[in-house]
KOLDODREN-561239 format. One record per residue: residue number from 1; x, y, z of N, C-alpha, C in turn; chain; residue in three letters. Coordinates in Angstrom, 3 decimals. Layout:
<NUM; <X; Y; Z>; <X; Y; Z>; <X; Y; Z>; "A"; "Ala">
...
***
This chain:
<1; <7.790; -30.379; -31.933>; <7.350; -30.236; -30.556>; <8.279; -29.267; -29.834>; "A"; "Unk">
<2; <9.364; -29.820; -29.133>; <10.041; -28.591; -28.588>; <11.509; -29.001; -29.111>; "A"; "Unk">
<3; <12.104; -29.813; -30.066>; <13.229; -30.205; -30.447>; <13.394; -30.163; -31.797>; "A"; "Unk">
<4; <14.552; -29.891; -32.309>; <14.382; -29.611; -33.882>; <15.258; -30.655; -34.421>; "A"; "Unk">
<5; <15.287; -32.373; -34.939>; <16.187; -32.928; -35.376>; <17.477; -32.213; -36.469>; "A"; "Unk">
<6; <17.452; -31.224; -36.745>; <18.379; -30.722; -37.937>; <19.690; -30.297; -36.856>; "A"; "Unk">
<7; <19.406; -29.659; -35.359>; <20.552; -29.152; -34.610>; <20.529; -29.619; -33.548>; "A"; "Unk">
<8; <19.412; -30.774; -33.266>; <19.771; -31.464; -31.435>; <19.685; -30.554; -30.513>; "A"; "Unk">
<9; <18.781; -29.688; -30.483>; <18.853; -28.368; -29.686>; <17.829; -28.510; -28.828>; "A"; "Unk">
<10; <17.189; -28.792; -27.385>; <15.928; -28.577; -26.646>; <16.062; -26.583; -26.539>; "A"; "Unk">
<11; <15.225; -26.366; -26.978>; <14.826; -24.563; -27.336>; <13.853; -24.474; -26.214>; "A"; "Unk">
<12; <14.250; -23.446; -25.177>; <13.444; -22.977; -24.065>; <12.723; -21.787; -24.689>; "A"; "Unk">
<13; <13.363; -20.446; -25.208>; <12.819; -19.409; -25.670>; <13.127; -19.479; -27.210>; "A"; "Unk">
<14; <12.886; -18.314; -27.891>; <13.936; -17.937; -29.019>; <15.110; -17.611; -29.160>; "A"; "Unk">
<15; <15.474; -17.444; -28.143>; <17.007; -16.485; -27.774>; <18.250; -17.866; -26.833>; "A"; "Unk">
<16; <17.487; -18.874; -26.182>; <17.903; -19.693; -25.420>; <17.666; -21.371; -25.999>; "A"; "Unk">
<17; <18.720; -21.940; -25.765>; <18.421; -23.661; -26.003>; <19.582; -24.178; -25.511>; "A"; "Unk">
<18; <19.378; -25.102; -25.592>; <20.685; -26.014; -24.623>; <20.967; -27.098; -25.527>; "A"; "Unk">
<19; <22.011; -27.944; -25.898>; <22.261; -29.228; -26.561>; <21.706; -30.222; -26.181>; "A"; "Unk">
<20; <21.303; -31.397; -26.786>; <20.918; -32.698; -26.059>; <21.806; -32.871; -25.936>; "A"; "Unk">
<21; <23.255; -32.906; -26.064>; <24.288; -33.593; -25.502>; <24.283; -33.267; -24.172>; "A"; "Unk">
<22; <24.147; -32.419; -23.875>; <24.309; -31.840; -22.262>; <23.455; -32.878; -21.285>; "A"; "Unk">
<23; <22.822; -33.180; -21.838>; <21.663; -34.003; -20.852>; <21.839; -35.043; -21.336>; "A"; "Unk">
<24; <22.338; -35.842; -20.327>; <21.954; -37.412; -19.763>; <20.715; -38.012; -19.416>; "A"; "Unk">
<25; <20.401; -38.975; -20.721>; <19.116; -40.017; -20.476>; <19.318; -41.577; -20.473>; "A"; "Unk">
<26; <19.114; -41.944; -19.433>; <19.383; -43.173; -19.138>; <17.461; -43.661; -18.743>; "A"; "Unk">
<27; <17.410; -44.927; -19.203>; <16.712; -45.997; -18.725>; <16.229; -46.965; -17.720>; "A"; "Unk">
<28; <15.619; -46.870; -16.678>; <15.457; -47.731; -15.747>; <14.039; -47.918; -15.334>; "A"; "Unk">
<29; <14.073; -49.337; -14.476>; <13.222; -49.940; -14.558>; <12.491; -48.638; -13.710>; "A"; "Unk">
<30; <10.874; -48.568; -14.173>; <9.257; -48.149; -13.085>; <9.090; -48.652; -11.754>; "A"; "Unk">
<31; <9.144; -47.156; -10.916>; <8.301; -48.088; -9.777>; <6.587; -48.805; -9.555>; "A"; "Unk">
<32; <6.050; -49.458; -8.960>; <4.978; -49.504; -8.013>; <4.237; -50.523; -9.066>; "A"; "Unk">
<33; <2.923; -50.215; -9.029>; <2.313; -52.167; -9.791>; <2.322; -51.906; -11.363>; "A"; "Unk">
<34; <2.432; -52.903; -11.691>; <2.120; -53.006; -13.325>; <2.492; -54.607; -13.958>; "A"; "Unk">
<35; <2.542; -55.425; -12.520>; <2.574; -56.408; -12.982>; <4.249; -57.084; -13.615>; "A"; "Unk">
<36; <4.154; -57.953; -14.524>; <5.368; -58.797; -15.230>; <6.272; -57.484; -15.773>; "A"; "Unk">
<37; <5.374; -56.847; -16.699>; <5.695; -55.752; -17.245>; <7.292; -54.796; -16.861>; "A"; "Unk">
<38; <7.272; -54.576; -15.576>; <7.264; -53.391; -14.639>; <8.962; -54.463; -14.130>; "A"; "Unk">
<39; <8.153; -55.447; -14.274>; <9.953; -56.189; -13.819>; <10.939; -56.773; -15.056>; "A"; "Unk">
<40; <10.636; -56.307; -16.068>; <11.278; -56.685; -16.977>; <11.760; -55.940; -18.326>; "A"; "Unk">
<41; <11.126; -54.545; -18.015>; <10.799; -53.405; -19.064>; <12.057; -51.863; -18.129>; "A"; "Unk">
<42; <12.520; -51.765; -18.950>; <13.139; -50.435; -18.622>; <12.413; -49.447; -18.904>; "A"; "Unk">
<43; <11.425; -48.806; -18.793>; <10.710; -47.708; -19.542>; <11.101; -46.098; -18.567>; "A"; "Unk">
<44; <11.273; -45.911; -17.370>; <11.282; -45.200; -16.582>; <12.786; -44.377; -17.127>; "A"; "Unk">
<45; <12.499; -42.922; -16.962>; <13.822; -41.910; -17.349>; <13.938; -41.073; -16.488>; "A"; "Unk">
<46; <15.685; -41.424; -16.054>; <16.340; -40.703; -15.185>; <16.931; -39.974; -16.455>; "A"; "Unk">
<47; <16.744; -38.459; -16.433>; <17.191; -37.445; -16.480>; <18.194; -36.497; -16.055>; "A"; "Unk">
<48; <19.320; -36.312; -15.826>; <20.468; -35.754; -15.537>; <20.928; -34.233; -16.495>; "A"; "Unk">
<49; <20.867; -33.103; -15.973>; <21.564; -31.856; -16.514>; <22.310; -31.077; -15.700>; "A"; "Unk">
<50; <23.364; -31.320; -16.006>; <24.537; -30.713; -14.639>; <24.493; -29.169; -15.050>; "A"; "Unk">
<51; <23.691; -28.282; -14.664>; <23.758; -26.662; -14.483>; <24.885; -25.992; -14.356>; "A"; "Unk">
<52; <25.918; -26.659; -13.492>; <27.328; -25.741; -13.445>; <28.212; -26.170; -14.657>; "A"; "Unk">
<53; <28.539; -27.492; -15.106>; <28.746; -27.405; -16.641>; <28.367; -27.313; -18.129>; "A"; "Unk">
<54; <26.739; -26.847; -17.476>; <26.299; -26.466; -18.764>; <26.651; -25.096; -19.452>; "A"; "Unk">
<55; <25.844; -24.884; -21.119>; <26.203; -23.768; -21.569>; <25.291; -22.607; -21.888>; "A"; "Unk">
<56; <24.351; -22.881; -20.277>; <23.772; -21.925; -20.243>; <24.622; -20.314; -19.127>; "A"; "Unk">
<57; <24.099; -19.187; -19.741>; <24.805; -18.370; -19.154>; <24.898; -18.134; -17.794>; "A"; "Unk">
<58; <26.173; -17.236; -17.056>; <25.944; -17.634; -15.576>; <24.970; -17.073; -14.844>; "A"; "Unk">
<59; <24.292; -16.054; -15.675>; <22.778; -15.522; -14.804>; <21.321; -16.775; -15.033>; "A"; "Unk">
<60; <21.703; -17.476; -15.743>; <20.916; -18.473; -15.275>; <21.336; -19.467; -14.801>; "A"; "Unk">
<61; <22.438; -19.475; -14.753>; <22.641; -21.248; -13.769>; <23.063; -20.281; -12.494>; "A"; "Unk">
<62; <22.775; -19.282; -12.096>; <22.988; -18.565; -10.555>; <21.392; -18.829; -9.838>; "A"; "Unk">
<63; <20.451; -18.712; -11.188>; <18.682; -18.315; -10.818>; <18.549; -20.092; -10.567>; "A"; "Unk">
<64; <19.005; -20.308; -11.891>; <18.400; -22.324; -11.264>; <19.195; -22.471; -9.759>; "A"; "Unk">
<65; <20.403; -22.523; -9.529>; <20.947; -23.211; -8.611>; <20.111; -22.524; -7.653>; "A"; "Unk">
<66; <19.568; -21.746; -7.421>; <18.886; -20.718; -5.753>; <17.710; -21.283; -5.977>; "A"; "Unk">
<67; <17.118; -21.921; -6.992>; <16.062; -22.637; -6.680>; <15.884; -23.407; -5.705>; "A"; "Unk">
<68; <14.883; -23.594; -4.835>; <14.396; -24.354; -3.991>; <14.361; -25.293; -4.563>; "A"; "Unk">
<69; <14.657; -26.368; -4.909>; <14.322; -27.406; -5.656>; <14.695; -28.627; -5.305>; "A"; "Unk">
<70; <13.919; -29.687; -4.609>; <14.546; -31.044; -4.422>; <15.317; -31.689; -5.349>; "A"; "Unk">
<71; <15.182; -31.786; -6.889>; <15.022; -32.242; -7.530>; <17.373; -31.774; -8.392>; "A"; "Unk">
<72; <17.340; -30.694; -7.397>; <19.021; -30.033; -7.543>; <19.767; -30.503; -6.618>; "A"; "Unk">
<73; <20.531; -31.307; -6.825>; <21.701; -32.004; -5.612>; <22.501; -30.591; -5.215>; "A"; "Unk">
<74; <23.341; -30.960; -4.482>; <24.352; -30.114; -3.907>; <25.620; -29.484; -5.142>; "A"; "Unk">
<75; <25.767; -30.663; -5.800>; <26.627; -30.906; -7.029>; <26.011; -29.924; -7.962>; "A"; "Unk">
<76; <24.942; -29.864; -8.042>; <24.211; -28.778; -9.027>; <24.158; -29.580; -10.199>; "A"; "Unk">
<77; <23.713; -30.424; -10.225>; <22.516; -31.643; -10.790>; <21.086; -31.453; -11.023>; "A"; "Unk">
<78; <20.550; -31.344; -12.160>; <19.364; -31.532; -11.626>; <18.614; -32.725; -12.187>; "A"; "Unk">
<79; <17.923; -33.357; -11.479>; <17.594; -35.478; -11.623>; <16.476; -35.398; -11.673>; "A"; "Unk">
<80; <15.744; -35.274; -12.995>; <14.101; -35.677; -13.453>; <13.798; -37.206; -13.291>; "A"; "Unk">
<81; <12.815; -37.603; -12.967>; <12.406; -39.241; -13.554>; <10.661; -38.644; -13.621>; "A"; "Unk">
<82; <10.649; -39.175; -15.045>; <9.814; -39.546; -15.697>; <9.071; -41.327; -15.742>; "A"; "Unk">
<83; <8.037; -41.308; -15.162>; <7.683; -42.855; -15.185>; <6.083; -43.124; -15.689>; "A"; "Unk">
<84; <5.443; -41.778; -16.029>; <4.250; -42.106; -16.082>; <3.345; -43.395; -17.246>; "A"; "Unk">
<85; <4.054; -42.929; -18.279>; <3.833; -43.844; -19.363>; <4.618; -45.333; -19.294>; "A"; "Unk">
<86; <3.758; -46.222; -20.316>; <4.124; -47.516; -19.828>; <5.491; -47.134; -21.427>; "A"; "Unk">
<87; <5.649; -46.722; -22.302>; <6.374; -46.056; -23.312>; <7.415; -45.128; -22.772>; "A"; "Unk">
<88; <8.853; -46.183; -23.478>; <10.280; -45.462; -23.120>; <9.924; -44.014; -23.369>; "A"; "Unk">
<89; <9.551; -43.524; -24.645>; <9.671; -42.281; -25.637>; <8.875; -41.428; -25.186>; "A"; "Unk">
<90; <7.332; -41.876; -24.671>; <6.740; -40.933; -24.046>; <6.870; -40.234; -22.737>; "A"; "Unk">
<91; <8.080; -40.883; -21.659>; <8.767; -40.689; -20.589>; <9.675; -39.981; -20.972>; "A"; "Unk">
<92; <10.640; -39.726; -22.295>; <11.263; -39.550; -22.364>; <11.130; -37.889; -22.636>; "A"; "Unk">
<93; <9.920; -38.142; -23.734>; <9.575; -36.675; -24.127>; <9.170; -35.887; -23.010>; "A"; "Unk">
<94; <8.258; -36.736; -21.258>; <7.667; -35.498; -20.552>; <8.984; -35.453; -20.082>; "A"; "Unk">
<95; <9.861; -35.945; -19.887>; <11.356; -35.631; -18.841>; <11.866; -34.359; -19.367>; "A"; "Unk">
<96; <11.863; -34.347; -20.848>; <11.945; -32.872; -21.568>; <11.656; -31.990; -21.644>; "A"; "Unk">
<97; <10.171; -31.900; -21.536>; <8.960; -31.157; -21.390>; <9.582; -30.657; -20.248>; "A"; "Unk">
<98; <9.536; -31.369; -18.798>; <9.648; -30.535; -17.872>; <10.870; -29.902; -17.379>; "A"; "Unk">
<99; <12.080; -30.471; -17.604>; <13.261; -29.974; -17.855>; <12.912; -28.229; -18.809>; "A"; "Unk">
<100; <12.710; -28.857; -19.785>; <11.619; -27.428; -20.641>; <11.299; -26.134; -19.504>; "A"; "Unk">
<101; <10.169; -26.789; -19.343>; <9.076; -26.002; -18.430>; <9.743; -25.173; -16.970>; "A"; "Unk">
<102; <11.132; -26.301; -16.334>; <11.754; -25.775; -15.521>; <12.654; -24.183; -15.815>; "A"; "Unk">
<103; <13.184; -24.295; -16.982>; <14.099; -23.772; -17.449>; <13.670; -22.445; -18.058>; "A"; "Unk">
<104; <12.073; -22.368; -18.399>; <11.863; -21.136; -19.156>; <10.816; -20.532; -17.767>; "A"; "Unk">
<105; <10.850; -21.136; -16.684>; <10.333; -20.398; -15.523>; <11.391; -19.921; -15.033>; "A"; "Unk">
<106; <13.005; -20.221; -15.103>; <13.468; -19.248; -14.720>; <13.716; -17.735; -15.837>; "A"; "Unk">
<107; <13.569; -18.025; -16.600>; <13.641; -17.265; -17.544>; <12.822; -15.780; -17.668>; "A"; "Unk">
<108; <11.581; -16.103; -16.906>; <10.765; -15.240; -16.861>; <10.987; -14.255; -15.391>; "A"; "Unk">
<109; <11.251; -12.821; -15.874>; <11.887; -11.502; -14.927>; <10.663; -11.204; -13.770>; "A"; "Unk">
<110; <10.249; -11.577; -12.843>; <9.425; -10.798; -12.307>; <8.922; -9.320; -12.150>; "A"; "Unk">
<111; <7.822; -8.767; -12.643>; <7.589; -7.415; -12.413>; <7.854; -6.812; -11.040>; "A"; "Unk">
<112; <8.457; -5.690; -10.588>; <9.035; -5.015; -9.410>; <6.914; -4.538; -8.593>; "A"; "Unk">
<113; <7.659; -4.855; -7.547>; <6.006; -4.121; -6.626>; <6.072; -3.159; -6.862>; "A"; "Unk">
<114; <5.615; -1.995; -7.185>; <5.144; -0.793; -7.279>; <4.235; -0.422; -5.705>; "A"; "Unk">
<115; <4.495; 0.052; -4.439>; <3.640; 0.178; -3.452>; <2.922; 1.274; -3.849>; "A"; "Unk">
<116; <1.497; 1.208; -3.942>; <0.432; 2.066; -3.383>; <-0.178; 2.683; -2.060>; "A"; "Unk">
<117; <-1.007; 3.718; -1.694>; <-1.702; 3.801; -0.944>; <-3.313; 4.255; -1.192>; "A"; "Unk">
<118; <-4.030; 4.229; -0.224>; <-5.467; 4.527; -0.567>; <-5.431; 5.810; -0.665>; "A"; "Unk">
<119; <-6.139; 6.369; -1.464>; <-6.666; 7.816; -1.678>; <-7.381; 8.498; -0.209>; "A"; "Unk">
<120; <-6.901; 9.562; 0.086>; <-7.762; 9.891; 1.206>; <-9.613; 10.008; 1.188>; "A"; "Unk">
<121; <-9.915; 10.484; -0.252>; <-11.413; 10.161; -0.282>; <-11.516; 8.227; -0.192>; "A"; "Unk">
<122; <-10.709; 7.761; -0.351>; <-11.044; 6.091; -0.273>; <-11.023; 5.676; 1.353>; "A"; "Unk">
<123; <-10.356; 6.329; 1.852>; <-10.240; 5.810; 3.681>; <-11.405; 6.940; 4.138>; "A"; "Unk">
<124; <-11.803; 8.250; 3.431>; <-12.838; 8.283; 4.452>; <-14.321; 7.818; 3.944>; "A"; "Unk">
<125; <-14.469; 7.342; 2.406>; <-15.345; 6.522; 2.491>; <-15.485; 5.028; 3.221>; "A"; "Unk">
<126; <-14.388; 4.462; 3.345>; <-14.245; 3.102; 4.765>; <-14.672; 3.243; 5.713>; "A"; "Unk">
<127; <-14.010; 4.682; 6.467>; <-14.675; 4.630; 8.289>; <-15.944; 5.633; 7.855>; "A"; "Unk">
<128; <-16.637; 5.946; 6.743>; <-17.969; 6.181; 7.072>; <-18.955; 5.151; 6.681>; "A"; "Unk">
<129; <-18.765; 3.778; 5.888>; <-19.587; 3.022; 6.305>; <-19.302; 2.117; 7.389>; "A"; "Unk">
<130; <-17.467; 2.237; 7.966>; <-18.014; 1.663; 9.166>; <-18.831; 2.238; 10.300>; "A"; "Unk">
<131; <-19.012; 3.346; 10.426>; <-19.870; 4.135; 11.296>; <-20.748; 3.716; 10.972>; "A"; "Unk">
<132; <-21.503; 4.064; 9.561>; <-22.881; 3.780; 8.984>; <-23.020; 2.042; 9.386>; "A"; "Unk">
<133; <-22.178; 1.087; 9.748>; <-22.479; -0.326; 9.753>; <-22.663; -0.412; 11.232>; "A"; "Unk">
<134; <-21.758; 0.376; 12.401>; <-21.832; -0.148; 13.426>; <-23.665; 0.735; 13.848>; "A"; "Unk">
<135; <-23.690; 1.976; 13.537>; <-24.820; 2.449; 13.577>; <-26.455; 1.556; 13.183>; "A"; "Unk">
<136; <-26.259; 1.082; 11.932>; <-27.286; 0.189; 11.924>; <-27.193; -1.420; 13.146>; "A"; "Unk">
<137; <-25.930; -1.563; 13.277>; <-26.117; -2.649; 14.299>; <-26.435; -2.083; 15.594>; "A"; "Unk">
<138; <-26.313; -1.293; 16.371>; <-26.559; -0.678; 17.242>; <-28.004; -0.341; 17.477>; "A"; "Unk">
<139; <-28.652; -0.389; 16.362>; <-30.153; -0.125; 16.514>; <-30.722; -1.412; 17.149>; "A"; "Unk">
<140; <-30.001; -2.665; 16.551>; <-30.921; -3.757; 17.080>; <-30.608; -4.135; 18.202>; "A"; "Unk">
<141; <-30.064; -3.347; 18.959>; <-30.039; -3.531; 20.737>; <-31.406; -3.793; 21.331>; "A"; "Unk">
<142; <-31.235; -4.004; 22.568>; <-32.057; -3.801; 23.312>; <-33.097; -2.321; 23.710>; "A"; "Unk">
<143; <-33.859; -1.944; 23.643>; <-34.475; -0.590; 23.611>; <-34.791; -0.429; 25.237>; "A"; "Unk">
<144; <-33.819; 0.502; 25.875>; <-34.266; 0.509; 26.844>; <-34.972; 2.333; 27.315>; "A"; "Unk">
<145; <-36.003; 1.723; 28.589>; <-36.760; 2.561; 28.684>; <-36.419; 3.924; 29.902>; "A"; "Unk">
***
């Protein structure tokens, strides 16, 4: 899936991965209904990856930390919980996933704007059908005599 048991590695790109050691997974109880279940089951994963001591390079823990992101304390933390599944493992895997998913969106360079302008045959085909538009509306005036 996105982890390779032989090196403990979560792999964002080909070129990038981070250790599972780096990340802290702890267990705690689900919020909201589910019954007996829900009060007696730890299934819910708090997620912990501290960005400023990780060993990712400093042009990406500069791009994560400027993230807008609730989810980044001040400390430069960043705190997933995963609760959807009633399954430790399957919480565990989306906490990864999106940790994942966070990590290879910064990854990706945005293309630079290139500004354009309209061609001058393109602006004077514009104001000649707006002429040609206000002209046909203008017909359905009133006809006076």
């Amino acid at each position: 899936m996105f982890t390779r048991n032989d090196d403990k590695l979560l792999h964002i790109t080909d070129s990038l991965a981070i250790a599972l050691s780096e990340i802290e997974i702890s267990a705690v109880r689900a919020q909201g209904p589910g019954g007996q279940n829900v009060n007696k089951v730890s299934s819910a994963i708090h997620l912990r990856f501290d960005i400023r001591a990780s060993s990712l390079s400093d042009f990406y823990k500069e791009k994560l930390l400027a993230l807008n992101d609730q989810r980044i304390t001040k400390d430069g933390v960043l705190i997933l919980k995963a609760q959807q599944s009633r399954s430790q493992e399957k919480n565990k895997s989306e906490a990864l996933l999106r940790l994942q998913e966070l990590l290879l969106s910064v990854t990706v360079i945005p293309k630079k704007r290139r500004p354009t302008a309209p061609s001058r045959s393109a602006k004077l085909k514009r104001v000649d059908s707006k002429t040609r538009r206000g002209k046909d509306k203008a017909m359905r005036g009133k006809v006076i005599l």
